[in-house]
VOPA-230473 format. One record per residue (C-alpha): residue in three letters; x, y, z; residue number from 1. Coordinates in pm, whole numbers. Each point is the difference from the previous one (the first is absolute). Example, Ala and Ser with C-alpha at 12.3 -4.5 7.8 and 13.67 -1.06 7.14 Angstrom:
% VOPA-230473
<site><residuo>ALA</residuo><px>1230</px><py>-450</py><pz>780</pz><num>1</num></site>
<site><residuo>SER</residuo><px>137</px><py>344</py><pz>-66</pz><num>2</num></site>
This chain:
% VOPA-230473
<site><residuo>UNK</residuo><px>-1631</px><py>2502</py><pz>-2218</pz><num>1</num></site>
<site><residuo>UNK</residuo><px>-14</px><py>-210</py><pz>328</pz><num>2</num></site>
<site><residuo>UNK</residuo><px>245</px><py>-53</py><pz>236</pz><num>3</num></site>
<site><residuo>UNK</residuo><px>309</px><py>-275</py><pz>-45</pz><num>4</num></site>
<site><residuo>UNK</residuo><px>-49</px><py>-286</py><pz>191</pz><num>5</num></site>
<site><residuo>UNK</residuo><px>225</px><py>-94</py><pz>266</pz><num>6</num></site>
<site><residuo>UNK</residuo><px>211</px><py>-341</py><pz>13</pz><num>7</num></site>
<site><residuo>UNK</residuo><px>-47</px><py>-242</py><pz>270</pz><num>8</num></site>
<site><residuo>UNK</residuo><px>335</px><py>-101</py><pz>129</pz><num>9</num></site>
<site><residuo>UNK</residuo><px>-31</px><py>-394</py><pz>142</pz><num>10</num></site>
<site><residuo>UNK</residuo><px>164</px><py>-42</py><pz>308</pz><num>11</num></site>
<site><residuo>UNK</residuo><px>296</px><py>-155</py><pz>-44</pz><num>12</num></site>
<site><residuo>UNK</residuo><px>19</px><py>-384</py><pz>98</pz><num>13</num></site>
<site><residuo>UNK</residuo><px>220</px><py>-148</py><pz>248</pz><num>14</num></site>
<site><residuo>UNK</residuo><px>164</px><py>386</py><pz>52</pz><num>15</num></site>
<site><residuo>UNK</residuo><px>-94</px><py>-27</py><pz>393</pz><num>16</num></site>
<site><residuo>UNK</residuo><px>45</px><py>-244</py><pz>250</pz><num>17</num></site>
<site><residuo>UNK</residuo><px>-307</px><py>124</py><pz>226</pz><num>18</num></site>
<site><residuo>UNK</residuo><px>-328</px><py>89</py><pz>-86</pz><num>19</num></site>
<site><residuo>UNK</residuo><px>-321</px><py>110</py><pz>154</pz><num>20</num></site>
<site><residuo>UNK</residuo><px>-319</px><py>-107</py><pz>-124</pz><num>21</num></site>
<site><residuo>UNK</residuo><px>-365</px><py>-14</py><pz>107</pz><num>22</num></site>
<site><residuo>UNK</residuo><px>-317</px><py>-193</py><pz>-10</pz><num>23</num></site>
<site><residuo>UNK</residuo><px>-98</px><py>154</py><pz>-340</pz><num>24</num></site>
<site><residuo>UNK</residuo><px>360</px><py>-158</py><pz>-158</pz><num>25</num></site>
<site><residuo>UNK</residuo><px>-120</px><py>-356</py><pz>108</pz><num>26</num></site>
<site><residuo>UNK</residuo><px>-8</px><py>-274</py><pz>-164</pz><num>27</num></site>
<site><residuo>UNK</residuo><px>399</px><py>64</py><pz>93</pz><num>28</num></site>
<site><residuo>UNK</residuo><px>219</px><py>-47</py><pz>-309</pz><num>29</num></site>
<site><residuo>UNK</residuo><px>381</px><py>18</py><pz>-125</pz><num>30</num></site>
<site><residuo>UNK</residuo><px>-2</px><py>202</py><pz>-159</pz><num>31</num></site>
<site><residuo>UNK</residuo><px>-259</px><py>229</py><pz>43</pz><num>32</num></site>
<site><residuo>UNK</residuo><px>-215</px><py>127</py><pz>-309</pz><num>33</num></site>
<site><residuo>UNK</residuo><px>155</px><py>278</py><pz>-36</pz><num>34</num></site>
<site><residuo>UNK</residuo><px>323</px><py>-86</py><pz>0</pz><num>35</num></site>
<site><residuo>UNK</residuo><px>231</px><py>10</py><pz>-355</pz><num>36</num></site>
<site><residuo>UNK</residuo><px>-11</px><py>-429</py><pz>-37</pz><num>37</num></site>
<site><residuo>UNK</residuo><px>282</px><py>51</py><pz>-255</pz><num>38</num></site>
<site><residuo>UNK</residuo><px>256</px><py>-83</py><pz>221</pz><num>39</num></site>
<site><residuo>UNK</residuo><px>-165</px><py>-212</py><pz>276</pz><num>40</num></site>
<site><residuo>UNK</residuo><px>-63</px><py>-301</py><pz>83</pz><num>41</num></site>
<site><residuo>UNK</residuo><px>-317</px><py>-231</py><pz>-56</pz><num>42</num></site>
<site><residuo>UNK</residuo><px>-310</px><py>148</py><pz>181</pz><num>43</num></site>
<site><residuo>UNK</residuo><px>-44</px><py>-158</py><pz>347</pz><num>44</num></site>
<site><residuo>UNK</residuo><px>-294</px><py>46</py><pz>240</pz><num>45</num></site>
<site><residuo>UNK</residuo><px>97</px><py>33</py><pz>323</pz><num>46</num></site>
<site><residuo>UNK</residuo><px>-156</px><py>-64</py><pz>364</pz><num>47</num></site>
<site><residuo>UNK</residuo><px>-40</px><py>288</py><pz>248</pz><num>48</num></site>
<site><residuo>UNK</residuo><px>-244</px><py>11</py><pz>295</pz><num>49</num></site>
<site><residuo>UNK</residuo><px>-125</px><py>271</py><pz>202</pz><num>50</num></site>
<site><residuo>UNK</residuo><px>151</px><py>343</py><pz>94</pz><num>51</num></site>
<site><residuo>UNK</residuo><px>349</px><py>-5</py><pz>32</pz><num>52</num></site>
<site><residuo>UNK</residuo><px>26</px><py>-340</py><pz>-164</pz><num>53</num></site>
<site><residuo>UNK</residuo><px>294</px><py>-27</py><pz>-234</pz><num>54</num></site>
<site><residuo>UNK</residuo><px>104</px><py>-228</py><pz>-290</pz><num>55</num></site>
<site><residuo>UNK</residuo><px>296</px><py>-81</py><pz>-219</pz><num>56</num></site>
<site><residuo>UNK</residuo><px>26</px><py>-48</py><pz>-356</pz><num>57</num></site>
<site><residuo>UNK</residuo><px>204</px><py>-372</py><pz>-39</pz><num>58</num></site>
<site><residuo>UNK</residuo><px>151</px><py>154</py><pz>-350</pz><num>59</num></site>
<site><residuo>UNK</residuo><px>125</px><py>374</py><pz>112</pz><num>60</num></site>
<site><residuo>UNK</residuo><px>23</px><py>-2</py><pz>352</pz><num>61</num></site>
<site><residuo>UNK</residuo><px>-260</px><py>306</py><pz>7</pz><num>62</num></site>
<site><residuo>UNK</residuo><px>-175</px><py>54</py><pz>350</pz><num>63</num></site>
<site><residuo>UNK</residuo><px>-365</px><py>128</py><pz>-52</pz><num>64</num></site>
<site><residuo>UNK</residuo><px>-164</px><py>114</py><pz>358</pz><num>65</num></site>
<site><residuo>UNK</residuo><px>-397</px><py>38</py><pz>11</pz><num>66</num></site>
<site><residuo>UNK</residuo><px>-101</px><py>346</py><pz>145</pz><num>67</num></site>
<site><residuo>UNK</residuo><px>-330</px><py>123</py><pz>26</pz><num>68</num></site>
């Protein structure tokens, strides 16, 4: 009998208004795979440039920061 396996929960989209991302999330997009698309709006990519460079989605108002 093997093991159940366990549910991946999305992150929910547009739920925060800041998040952190790195190098290996770019190309930058809103929302991010990952993200339940359900409820969101279309899928923009955004710009962001070196560390501490920041970027706002036009539809949500979400703030993504690059850290690294």
């Amino acid at each position: 009998m093997s093991a159940p396996v366990a549910a991946v929960t999305p992150i929910p989209a547009n739920a925060e208004n800041r998040y952190e991302v790195t190098r290996a999330d770019l190309p930058l997009s809103c929302p991010m795979p990952g993200m339940a698309l359900w409820n969101s709006h279309p899928k923009v990519y955004l710009p962001i440039v070196d560390d501490g460079g920041e970027s706002v989605c036009p539809y949500c108002g979400a703030r993504y920061v690059l850290r690294d």
